[in-house]
N, C-alpha and C positions, 0 to 999 in steps of 0.2 A: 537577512530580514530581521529587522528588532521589531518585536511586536512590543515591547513595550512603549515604545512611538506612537501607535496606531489609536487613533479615538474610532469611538462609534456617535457615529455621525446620523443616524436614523434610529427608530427604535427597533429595538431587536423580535423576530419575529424566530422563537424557537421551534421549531419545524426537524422531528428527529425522524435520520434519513437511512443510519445504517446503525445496526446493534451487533456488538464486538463479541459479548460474552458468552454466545452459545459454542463457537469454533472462531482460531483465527483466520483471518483474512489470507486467500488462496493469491501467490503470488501473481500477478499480471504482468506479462509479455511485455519488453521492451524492445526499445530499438536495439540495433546490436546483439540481442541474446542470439544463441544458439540453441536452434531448435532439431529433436530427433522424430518427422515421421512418417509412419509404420501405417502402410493400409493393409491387412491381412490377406493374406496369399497373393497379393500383386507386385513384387517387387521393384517393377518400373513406377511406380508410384510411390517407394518407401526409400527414406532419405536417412542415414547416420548424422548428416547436419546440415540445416538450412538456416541461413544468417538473415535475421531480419534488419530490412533495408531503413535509409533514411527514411522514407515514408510510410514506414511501419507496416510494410508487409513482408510478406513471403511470396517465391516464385514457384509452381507445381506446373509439372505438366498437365496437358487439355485444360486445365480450369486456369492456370496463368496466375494472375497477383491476388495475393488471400492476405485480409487484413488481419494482422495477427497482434498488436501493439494494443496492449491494454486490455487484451483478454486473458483468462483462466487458459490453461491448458485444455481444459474441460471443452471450455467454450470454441477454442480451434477445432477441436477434433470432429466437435458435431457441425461448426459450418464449412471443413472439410469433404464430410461424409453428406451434407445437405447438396453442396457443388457437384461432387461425385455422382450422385444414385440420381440429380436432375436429369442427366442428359446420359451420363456413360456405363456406370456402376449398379446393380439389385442389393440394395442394402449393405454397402461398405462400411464394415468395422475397421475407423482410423483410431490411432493414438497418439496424441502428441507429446513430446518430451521436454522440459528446458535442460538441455546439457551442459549451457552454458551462460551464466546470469552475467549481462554487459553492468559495469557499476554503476549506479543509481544515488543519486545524492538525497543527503536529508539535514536538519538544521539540530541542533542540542543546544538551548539557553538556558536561561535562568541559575538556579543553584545549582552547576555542576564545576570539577574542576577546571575543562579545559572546554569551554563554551568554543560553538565552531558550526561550521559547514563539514560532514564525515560521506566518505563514499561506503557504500555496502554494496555488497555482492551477495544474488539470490533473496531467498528470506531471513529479514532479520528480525527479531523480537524488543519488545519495549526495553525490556532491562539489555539486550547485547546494545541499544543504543545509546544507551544512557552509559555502556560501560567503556563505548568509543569515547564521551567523553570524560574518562576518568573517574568516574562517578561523581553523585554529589556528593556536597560539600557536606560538611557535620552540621550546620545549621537547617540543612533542607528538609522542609514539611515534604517528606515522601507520600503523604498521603492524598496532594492534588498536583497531579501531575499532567499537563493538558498538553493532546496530540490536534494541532491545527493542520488540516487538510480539505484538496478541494476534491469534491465528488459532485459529479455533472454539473460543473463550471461554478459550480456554489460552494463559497469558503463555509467547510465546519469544524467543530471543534468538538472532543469530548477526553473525559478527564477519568483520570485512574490512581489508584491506588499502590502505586510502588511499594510500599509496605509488605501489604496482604500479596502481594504479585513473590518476594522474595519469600515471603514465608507458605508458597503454596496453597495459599487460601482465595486465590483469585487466578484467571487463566492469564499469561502473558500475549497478550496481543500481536501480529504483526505488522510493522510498522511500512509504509511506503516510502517510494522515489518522491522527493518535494517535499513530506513531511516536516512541519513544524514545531520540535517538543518542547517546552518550558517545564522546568523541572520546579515545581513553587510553585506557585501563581501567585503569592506576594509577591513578584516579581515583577508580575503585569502590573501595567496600568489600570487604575479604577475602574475605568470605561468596561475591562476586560473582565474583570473582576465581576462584574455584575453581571457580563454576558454568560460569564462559566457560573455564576451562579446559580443562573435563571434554568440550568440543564434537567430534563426530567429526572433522571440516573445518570449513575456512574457507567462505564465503560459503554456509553450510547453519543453516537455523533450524533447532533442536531445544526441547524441550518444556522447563520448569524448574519 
């Protein structure tokens, strides 16, 4: 994907959808992961590992295909334990595990050394992505560094601080499967340039 290609074609409607810097982002369930779980004291119902399928579930007994692609850990365990305590279970304590992250692609442009398409496995952080690719270069403004991603089918973007991220003065983020980063944004195109301008804050995705 080269965004620097990409025009804005309408006028931008900044619309901020998710905010980064209280905690990072809890990894989500993909396809292929390897999942561990545990319904307490039932062990006909507790799994060491359940692969999630091409259509992004998982198989349990009595309750059968549980969507599990794109959810928190968190978020399985309680529509688990929701499937369960409907029809079979009195208030089942499940936990679900990732035991095993299937790899998940993400994009590294702009000012870094070896710009590319990189696979990550599990969670990975702004700076471990940036350091797939090589890092940037000696010219790069570390200081706006923009994560484009789509959250409920709407492309967003928000932009960070590399800088303050190495120097501990800012929380490192983690980054997603699909993930877009430009390291610069002198990089981008004008069009771009204006969109990331127009951001309320830093480390806050808004809508574009």
């Amino acid at each position: 994907m080269d965004i620097t290609q990409v025009t804005a074609a309408r006028p931008v409607d900044m619309q901020t959808t998710q905010v980064s810097t209280a905690r990072p982002a809890e990894y989500r369930i993909g396809v292929s992961d390897k999942l561990s779980v545990r319904v307490f004291q039932v062990p006909d119902l507790s799994f060491d590992e359940l692969t999630v399928d091409t259509s992004g579930n998982i198989q349990m007994p009595l309750i059968g295909a549980v969507q599990a692609s794109g959810m928190t850990s968190g978020e399985l365990s309680v529509q688990i334990a929701e499937k369960l305590s409907a029809q079979y279970l009195r208030n089942p304590q499940v936990t679900v595990t990732v035991t095993e992250a299937a790899s998940q692609k993400i994009t590294v442009d702009g000012a870094v050394i070896k710009p590319g398409v990189y696979e990550m496995r599990g969670t990975t952080s702004l700076l471990q992505a940036v350091a797939m690719a090589e890092g940037p270069t000696n010219v790069a403004d570390l200081t706006t560094v923009a994560v484009f991603r789509t959250i409920d089918g709407q492309r967003s973007v928000a932009l960070f601080d590399l800088a303050a991220i190495r120097q501990g003065r800012a929380s490192d983020p983690t980054v997603l499967g699909d993930d877009v980063i430009v390291v610069d944004i002198s990089k981008l195109n004008r069009a771009f340039r204006e969109v990331i301008g127009a951001l309320p804050a830093f480390a806050m995705f808004a809508a574009f």
